[in-house]
KEKE-3310 file (N, C-alpha, C; in steps of 0.2 Angstrom, whole numbers, plus 5000, padded with zeros to 4 digits):
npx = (4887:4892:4901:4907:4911:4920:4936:4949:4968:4982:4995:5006:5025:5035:5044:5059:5073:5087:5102:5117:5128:5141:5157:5168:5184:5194:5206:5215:5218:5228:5230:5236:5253:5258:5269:5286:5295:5291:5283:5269:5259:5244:5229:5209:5197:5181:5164:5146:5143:5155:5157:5153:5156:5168:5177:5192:5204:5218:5235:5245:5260:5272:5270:5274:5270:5256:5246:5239:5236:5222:5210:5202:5189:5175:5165:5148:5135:5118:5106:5088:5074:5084:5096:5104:5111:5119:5137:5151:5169:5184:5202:5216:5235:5246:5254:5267:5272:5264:5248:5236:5237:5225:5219:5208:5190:5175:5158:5143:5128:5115:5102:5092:5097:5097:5083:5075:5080:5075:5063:5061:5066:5077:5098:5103:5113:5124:5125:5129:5116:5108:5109:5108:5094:5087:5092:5101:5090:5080:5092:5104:5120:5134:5142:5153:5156:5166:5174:5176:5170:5154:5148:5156:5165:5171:5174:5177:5189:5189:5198:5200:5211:5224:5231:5228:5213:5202:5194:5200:5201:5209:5212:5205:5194:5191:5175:5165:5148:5135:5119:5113:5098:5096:5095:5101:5110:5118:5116:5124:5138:5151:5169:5178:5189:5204:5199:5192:5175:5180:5171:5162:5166:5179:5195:5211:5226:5235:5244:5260:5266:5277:5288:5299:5316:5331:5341:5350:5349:5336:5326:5331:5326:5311:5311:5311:5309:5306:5311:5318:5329:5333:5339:5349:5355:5361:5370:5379:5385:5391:5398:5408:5412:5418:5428:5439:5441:5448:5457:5467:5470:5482:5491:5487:5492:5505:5508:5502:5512:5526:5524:5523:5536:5544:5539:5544:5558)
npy = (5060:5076:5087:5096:5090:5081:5075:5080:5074:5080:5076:5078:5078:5078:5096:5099:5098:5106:5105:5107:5097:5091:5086:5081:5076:5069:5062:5048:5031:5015:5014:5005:5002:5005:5007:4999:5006:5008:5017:5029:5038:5046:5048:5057:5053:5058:5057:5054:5049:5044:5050:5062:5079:5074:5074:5079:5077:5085:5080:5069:5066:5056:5047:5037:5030:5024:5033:5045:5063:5076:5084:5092:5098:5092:5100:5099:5101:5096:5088:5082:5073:5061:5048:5041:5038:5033:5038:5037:5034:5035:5029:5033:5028:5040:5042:5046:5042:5031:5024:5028:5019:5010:5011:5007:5006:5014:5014:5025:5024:5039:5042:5042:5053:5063:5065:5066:5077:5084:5084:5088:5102:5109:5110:5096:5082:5067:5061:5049:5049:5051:5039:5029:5031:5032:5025:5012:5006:5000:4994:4997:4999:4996:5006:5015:5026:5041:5041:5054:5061:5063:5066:5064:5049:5033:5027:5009:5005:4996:4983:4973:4960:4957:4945:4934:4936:4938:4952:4962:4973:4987:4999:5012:5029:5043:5052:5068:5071:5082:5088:5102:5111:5122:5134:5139:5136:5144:5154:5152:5148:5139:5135:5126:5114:5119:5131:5150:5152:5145:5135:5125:5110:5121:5116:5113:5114:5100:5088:5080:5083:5084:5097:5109:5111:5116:5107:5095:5082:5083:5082:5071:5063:5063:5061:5050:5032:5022:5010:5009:5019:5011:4999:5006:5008:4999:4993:5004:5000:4988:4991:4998:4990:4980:4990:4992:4979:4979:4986:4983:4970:4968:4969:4963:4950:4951:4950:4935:4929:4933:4926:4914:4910:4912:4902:4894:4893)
npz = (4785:4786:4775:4779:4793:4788:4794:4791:4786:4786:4776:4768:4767:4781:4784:4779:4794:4801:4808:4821:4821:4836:4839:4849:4849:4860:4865:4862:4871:4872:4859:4843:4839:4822:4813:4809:4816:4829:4828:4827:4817:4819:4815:4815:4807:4804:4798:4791:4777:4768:4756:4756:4766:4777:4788:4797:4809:4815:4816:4826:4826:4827:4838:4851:4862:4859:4863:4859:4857:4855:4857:4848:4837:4829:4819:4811:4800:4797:4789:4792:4788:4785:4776:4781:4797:4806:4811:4806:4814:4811:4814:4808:4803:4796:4783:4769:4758:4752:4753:4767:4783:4790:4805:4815:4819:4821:4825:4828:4832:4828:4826:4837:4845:4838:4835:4843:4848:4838:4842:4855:4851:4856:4863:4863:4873:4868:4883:4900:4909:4896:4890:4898:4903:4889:4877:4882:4887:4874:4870:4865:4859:4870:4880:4886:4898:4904:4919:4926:4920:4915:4902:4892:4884:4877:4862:4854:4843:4831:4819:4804:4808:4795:4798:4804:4798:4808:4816:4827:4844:4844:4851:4860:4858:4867:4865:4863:4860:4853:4849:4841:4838:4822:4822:4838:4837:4829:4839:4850:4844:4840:4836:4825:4829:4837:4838:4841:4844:4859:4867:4877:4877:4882:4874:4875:4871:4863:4871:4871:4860:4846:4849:4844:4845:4848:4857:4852:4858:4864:4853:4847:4855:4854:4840:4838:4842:4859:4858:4847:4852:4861:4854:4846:4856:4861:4850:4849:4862:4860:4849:4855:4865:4854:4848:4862:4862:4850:4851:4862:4861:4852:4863:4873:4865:4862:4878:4882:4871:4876:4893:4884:4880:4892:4898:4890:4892)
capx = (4892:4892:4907:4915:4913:4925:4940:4957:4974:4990:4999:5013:5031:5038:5049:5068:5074:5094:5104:5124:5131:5147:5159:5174:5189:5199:5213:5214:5223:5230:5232:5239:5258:5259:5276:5292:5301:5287:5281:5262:5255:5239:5222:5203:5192:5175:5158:5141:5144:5161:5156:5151:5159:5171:5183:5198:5208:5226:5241:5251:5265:5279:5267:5277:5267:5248:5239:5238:5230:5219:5206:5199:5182:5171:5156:5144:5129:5115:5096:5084:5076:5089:5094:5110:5109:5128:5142:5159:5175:5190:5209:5221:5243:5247:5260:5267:5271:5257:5241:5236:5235:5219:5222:5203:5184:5169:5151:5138:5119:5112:5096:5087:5099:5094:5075:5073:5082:5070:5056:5062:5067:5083:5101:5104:5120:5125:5128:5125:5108:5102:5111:5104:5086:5084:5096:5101:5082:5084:5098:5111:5128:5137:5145:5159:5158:5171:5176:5176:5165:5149:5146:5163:5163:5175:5173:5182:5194:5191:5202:5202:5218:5227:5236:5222:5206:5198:5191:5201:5202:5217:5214:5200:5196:5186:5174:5159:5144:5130:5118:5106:5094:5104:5095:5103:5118:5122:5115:5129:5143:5158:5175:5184:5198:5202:5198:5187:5176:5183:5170:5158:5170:5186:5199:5216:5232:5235:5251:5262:5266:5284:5292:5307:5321:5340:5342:5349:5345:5329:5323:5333:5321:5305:5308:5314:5306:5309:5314:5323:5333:5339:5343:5354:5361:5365:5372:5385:5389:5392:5403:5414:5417:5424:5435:5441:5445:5456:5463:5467:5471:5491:5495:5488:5495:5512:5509:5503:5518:5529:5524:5523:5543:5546:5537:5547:5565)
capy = (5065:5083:5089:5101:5088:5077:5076:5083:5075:5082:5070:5081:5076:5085:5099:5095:5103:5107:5104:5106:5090:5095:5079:5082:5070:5071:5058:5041:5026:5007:5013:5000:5005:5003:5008:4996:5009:5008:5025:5030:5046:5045:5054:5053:5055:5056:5055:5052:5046:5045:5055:5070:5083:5069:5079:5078:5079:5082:5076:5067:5064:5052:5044:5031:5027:5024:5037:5052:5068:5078:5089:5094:5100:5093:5101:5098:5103:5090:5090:5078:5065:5057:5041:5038:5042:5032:5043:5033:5039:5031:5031:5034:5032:5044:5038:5051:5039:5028:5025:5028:5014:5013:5007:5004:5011:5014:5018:5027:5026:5046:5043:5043:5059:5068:5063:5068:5084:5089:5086:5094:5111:5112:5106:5087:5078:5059:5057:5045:5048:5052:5034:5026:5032:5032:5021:5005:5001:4999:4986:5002:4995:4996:5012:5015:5034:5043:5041:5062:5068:5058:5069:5060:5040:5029:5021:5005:5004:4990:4982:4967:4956:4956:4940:4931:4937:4942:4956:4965:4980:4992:5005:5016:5036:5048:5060:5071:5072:5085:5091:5109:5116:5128:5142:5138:5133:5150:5160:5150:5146:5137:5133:5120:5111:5124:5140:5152:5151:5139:5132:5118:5112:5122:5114:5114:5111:5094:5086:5074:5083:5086:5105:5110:5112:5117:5103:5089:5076:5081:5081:5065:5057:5065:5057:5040:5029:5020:5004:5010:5020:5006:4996:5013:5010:4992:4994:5007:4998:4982:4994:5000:4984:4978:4994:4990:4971:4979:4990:4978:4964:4968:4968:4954:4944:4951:4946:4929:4925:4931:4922:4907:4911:4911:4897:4886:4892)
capz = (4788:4783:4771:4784:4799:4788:4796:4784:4786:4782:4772:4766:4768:4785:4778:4783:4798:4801:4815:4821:4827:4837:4842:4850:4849:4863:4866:4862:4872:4868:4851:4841:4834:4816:4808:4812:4822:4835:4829:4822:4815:4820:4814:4814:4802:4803:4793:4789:4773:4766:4751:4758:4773:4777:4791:4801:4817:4814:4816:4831:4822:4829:4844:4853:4870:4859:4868:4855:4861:4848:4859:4843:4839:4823:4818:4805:4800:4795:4788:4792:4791:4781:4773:4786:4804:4807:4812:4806:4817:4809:4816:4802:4804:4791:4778:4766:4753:4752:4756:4774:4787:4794:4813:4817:4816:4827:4821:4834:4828:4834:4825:4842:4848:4832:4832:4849:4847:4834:4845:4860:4851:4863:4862:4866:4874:4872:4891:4903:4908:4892:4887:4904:4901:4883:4872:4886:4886:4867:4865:4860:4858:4876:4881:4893:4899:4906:4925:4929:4916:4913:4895:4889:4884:4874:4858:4853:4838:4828:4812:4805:4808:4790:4796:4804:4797:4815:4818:4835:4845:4842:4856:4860:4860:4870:4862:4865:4855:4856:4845:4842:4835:4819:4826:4844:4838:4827:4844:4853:4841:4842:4830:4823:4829:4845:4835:4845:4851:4860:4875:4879:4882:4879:4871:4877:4866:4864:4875:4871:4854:4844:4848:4838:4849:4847:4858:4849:4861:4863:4845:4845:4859:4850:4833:4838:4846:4864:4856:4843:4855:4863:4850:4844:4863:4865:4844:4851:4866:4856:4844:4859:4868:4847:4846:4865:4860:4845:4854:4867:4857:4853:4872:4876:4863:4864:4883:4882:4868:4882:4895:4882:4878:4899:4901:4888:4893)
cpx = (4892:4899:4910:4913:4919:4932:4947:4964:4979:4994:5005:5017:5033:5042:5056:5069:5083:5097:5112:5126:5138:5149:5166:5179:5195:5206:5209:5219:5223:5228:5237:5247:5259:5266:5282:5295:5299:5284:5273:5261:5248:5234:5219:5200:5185:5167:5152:5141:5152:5162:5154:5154:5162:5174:5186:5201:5216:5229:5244:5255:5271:5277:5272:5274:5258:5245:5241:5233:5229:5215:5206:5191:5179:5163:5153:5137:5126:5106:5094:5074:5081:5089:5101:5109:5117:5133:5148:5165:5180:5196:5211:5229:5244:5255:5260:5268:5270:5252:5244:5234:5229:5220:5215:5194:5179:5163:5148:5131:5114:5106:5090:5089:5097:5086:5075:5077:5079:5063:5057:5064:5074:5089:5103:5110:5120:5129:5127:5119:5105:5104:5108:5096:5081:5086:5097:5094:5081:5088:5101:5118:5130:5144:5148:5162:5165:5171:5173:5171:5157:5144:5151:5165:5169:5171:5180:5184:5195:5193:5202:5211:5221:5229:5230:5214:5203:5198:5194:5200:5209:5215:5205:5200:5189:5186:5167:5154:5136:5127:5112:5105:5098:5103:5098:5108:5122:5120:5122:5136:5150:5164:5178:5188:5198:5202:5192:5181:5172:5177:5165:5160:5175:5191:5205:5222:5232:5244:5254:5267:5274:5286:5298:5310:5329:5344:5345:5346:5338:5325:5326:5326:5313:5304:5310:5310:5310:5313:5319:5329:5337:5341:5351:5360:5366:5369:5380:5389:5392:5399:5409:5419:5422:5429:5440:5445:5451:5461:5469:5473:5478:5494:5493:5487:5501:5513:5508:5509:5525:5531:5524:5533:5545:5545:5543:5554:5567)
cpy = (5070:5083:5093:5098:5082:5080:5077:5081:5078:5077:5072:5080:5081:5086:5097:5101:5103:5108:5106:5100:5093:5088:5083:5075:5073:5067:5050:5035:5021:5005:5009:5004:5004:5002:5004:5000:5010:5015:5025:5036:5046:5052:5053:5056:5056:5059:5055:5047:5049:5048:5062:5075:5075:5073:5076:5079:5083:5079:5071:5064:5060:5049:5037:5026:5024:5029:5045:5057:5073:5084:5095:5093:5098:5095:5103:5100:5098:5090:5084:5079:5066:5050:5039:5042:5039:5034:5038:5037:5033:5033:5027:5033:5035:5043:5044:5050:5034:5028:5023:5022:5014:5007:5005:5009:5010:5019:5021:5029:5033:5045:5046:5052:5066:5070:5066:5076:5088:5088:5089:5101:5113:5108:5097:5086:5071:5060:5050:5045:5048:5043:5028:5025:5030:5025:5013:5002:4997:4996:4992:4998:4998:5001:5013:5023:5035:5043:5048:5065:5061:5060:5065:5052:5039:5024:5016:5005:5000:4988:4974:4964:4952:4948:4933:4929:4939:4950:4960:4973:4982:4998:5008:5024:5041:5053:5063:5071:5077:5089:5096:5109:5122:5135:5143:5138:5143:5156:5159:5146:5143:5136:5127:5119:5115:5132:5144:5153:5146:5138:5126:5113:5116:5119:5115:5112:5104:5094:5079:5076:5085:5094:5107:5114:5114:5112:5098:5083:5077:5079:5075:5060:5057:5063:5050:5037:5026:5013:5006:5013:5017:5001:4999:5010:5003:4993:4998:5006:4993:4985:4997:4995:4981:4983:4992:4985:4973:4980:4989:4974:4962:4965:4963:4946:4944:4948:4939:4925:4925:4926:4915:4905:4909:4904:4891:4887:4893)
cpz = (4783:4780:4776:4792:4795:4791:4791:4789:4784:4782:4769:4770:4775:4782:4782:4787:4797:4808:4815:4823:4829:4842:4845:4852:4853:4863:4864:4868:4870:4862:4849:4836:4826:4812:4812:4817:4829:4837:4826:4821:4815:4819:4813:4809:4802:4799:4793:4785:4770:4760:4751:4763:4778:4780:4796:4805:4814:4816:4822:4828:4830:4838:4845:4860:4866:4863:4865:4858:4854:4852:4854:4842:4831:4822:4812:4805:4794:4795:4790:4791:4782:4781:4781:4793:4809:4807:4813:4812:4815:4812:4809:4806:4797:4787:4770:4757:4750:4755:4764:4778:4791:4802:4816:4816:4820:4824:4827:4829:4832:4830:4831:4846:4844:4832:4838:4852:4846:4838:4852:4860:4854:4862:4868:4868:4874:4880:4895:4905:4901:4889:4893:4904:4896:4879:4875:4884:4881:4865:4863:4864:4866:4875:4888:4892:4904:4914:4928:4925:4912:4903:4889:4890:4877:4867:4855:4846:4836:4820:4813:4803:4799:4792:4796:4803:4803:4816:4828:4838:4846:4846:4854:4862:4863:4868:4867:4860:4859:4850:4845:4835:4829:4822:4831:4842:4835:4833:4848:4849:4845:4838:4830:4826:4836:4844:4840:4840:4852:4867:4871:4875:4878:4879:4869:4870:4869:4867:4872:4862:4851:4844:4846:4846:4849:4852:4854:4851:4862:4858:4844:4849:4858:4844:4833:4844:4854:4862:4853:4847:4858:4859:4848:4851:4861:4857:4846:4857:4864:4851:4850:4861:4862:4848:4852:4863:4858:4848:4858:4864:4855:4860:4874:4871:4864:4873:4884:4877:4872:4885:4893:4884:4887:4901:4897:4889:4902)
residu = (UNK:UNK:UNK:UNK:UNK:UNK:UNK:UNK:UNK:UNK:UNK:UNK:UNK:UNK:UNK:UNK:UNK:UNK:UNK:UNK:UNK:UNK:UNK:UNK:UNK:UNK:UNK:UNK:UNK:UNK:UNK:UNK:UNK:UNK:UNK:UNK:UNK:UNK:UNK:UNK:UNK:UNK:UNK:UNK:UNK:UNK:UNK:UNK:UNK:UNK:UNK:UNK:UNK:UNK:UNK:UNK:UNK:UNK:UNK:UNK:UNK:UNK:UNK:UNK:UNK:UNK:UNK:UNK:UNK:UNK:UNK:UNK:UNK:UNK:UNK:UNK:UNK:UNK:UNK:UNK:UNK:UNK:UNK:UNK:UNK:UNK:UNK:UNK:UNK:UNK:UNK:UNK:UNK:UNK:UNK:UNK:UNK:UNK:UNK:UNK:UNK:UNK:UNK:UNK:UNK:UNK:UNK:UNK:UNK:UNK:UNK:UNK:UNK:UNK:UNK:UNK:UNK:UNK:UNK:UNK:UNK:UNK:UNK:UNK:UNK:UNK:UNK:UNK:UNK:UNK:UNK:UNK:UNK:UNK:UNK:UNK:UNK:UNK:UNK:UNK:UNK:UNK:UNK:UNK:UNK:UNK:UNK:UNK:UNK:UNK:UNK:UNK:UNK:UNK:UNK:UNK:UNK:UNK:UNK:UNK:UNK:UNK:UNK:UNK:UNK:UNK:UNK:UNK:UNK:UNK:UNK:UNK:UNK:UNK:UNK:UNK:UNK:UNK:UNK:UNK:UNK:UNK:UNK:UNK:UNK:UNK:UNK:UNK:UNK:UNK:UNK:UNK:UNK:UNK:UNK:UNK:UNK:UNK:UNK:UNK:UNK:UNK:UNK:UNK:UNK:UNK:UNK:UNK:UNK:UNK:UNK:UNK:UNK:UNK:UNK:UNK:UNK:UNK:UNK:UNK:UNK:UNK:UNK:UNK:UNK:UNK:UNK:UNK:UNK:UNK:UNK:UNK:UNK:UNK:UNK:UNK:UNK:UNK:UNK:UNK:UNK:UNK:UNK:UNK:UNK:UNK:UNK:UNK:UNK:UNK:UNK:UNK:UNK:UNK:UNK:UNK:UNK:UNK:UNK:UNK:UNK:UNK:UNK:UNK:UNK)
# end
């Protein structure tokens, strides 16, 4: 064989490409309540690695029903290949003076959504097809898409049981995941959280959340809970029917010593 019919590999490392990943945390339901008065402050977190671009939802402060709304936007920017392709999403109750409650946690492996992004040049969606087609075949963990929107799917929320050891679910939340090209993504931007600009999807204010009022009762029925409130009730109906008793309680002794008095003469 001639010197220039041997054939030359290129054995050099591919160079790292960079992508946006863009999640959206919409709402969660049969989140688990935390705090005694049947309230939780709930927030997610999520990750790569928990040492690096580590970021957050906000607040739902003084949730009472489990079903927190967030319709918040995360987006990070991410080179590959890499050592971690596990995107953690944690739920948090937020506690002001200690540490924070972790209410449950859910991993999702995009390596295949990533890998296949860079080889097709164009932005990806975890959907239904592409989780139908691609990832089912493959043994991926089981995924429960959204009813109305086959782009939007539910992870479960799992924590283990301090009292029992077990391992349970603590409510689950609907997000979105899609990720570009960085060149694609700076043609088509997007914001944080529901900063502009706000699309795919747009990102409504979340519902469900505390509004200052000059109300009293209202801000009473926003920062207390449903149980607590009837504890409050049945406490001050318990406290009427005693003061009645007191108040009572003259007259119908002076009348039964009466009628004692008639009766013995």
């Amino acid at each position: 064989m001639q010197p220039d019919e041997i054939k030359l590999w290129d054995i050099a490392e591919k160079p790292a490409e960079e992508f946006e990943l863009r999640i959206c945390v919409f709402n969660a339901v049969e989140m688990k309540i935390m705090d005694w008065e049947g309230t939780s402050d709930v927030f997610f977190r999520g990750f790569f690695d928990s040492k690096e671009d580590v970021q957050e939802t906000d607040t739902h402060f003084r949730n009472t029903d489990g079903k927190p709304d967030f319709q918040y936007r995360l987006v990070y920017r991410i080179k590959v290949p890499r050592k971690e392709y596990k995107f953690s999403l944690q739920a948090y109750d937020r506690d002001f003076f200690k540490s924070n409650d972790i209410i449950g946690e859910a991993t999702l492996n995009l390596r295949n959504l990533i890998e296949d992004c860079s080889l097709v040049k164009k932005p990806l969606g975890f959907n239904k097809n592409y989780y139908k087609d691609v990832l089912a075949p493959e043994g991926f963990q089981k995924i429960e898409f959204d009813s109305k929107d086959d782009s939007r799917f539910w992870l479960i929320m799992q924590a283990k049981n301090s009292e029992t050891g077990k391992i349970e679910d603590n409510g689950k939340v609907k997000i979105q995941v899609d990720v570009l090209p960085v060149d694609q993504a700076e043609k088509n931007p997007v914001g944080k959280a529901r900063q502009d600009p706000n699309h795919s999807p747009s990102l409504p204010q979340p519902e469900g959340r505390i509004s200052l009022s000059l109300n009293p009762f209202k801000m009473f029925a926003q920062m207390v809970s449903p149980e607590i409130r009837r504890k409050i009730v049945l406490f001050l109906l318990c406290g009427i029917c005693l003061v009645l008793c007191v108040a009572m309680a003259p007259m119908i002794i002076s009348s039964l010593v009466s009628q004692l008095i008639i009766n013995i003469f």
